[in-house]
N, C-alpha and C positions, 0 to 999 in steps of 0.2 A: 767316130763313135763317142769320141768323148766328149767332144762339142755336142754333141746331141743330149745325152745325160746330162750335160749343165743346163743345154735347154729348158729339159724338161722338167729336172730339179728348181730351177728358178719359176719354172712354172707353176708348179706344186706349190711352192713357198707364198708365189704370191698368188693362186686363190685360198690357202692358208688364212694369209695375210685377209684377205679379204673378208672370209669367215670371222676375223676375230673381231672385223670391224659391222658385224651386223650384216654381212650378207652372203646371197644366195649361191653354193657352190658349184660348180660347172663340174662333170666328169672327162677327164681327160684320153684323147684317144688312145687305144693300145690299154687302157686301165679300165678297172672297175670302178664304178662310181663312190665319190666319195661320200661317206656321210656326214650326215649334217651334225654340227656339234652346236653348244649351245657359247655364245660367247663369252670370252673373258671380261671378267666387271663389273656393273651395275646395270640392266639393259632397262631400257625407256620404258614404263610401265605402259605406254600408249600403243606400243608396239609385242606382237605376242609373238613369244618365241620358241620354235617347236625344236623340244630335244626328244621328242618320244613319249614323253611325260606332261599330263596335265600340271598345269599352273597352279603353284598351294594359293589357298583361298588367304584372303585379304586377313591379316590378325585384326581384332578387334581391341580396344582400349582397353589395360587393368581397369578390374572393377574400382580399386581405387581413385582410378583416373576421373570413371566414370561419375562416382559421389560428389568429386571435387566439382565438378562441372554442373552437376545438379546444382551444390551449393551456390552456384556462382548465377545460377537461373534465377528465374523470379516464382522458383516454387518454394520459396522458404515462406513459412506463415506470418503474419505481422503480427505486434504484437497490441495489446489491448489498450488503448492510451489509457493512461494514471489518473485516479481519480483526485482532483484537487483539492488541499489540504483545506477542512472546514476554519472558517477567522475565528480569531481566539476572540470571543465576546462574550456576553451577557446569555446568550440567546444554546448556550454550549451548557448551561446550567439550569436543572429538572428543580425549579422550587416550587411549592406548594403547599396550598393554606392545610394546618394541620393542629389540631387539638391535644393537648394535653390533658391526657383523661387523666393518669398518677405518677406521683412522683417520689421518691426517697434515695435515702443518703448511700451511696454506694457502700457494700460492701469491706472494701478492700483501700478506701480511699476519701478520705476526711472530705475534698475539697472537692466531689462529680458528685452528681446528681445520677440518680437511674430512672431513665423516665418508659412511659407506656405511651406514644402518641398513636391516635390516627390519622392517617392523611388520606382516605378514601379508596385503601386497601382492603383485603379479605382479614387480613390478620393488621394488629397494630405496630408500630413498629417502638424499639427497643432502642432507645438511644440515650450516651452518654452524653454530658453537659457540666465542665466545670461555672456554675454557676452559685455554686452553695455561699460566698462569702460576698456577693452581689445582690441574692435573690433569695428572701428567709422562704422556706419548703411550704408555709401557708399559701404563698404567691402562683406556686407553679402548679396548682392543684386545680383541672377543670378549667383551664383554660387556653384561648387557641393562639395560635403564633405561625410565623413562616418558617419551613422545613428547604430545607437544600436536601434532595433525594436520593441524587445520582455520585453521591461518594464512595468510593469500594470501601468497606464495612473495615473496620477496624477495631481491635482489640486495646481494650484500656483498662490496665491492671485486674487481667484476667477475663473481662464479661467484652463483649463483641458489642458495638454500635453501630448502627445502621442507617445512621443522619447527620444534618448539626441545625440546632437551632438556631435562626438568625437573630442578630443582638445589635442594635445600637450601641457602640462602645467607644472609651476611652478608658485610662488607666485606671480610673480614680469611679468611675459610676458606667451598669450596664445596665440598658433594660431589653425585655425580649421584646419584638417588630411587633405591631399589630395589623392583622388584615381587615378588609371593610367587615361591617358588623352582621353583616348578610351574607357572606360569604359560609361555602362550609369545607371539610375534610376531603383533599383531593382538587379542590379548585387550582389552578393554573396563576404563576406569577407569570406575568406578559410584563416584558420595555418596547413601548411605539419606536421603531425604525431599526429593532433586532429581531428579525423575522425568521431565524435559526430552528431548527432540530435539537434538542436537548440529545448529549449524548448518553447511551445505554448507562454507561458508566465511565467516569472520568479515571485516568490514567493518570496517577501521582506521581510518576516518571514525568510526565510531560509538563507538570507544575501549569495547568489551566488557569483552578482557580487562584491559585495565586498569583497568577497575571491578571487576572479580573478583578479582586478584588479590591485595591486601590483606589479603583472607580469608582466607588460605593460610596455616599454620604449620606445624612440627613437635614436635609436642606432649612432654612432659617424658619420656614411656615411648620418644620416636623415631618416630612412625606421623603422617603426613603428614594433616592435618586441612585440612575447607573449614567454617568459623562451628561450629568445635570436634567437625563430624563427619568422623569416619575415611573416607579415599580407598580402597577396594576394587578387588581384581581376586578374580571366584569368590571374594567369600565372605571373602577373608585381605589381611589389610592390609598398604600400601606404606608404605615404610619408610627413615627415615638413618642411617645405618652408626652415625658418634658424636653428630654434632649434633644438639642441643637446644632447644627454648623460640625459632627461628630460623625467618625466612620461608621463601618460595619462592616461587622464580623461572623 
């Protein structure tokens, strides 16, 4: 008898054993059939393994998982290429034939002028000019000159200006530009081979024109030059009364 309960003890043990290895349990004679249990470990996801209970469904990824993986997709938007920086030239600066209807002595400032010009506005424009110890106030009265437009307006000893008049200059003598004689208020200064957009308004931060204007002379025959090309209005060039071989300002 006892050899036989070791029998059958070893027998037991090892479809046990068998069970734990994934398989299918046999019932032993003289016993009730064993049930089936589910094995010990990690079982083969290939393989389904019945303990009486359905199978939990598959987890799904954290949503965080899930973003990361978006991001890593080709759903992220591109971005808009960069509009290229306009060249600092000639052609970045709004001048324009402009008349000087009146003029008098600023207010607040022995050595500016306060002028009334039009340059082919609704309204005239308002602009400062130290020009009073260059330019006696009979001179500047009713008559027309080149406007530089697109300055952001500035404040000079209280009164706001809205331009600058162009000037042939050196230390010692200034005279203001003149445009062709047929030209009127609002006319357009053009340089041949600066084909540019004049900007809304120049950015004194970004010191434009004073990278431009360097370039500026008046050349030996009097006709106002940007890198030795003629300054245009229609076609006929602007011009300094006497001065020569002299910037502008």
């Amino acid at each position: 008898k006892k050899k036989r309960k070791k029998k059958i003890s070893s027998g037991i043990n090892a479809e046990y054993g068998e069970v734990m290895n994934g398989k299918t349990q046999v019932a032993l004679p003289g016993n009730e059939p064993v049930k089936q249990q589910v094995a010990v470990g990690t079982p083969d996801r290939n393989t389904a393994v019945d303990s009486g209970k359905a199978a939990p469904p598959q987890q799904s990824p954290p949503k965080q998982q899930q973003k990361q993986q978006k991001k890593k997709g080709g759903g992220a938007k591109q971005q808009p290429a960069a509009t290229p920086a306009a060249p600092v030239d000639v052609s970045r600066l709004d001048m324009r034939v402009g008349f000087i209807r009146t003029a008098k002595l600023h207010p607040d400032a022995d050595g500016l002028y306060l002028e009334e010009i039009d340059c082919g506005e609704e309204k005239p424009r308002q602009v400062i000019s130290g020009l009073v110890k260059h330019i006696p106030i009979e001179e500047m009265q009713e008559r027309p000159c080149v406007l530089l437009c697109n300055l952001k307006p500035a404040k000079m000893r209280g009164i706001m200006s809205h331009a600058m008049v162009m000037c042939a200059s050196t230390p010692e003598k200034v005279e203001i530009l003149a445009p062709p004689a047929d030209s009127k208020p609002g006319d357009l200064v053009t340089v041949e081979g600066f084909p540019g957009t004049p900007d809304q308004q120049l950015n004194p931060k970004k010191k434009v024109f004073e990278a431009i204007q360097p370039d500026f002379l008046v050349s030996p025959e009097g006709n106002a030059l940007y890198k030795g090309v003629e300054w245009r209005v229609n076609g006929k060039a602007i011009t300094a009364a006497t001065m020569r071989g002299c910037g502008i300002k």
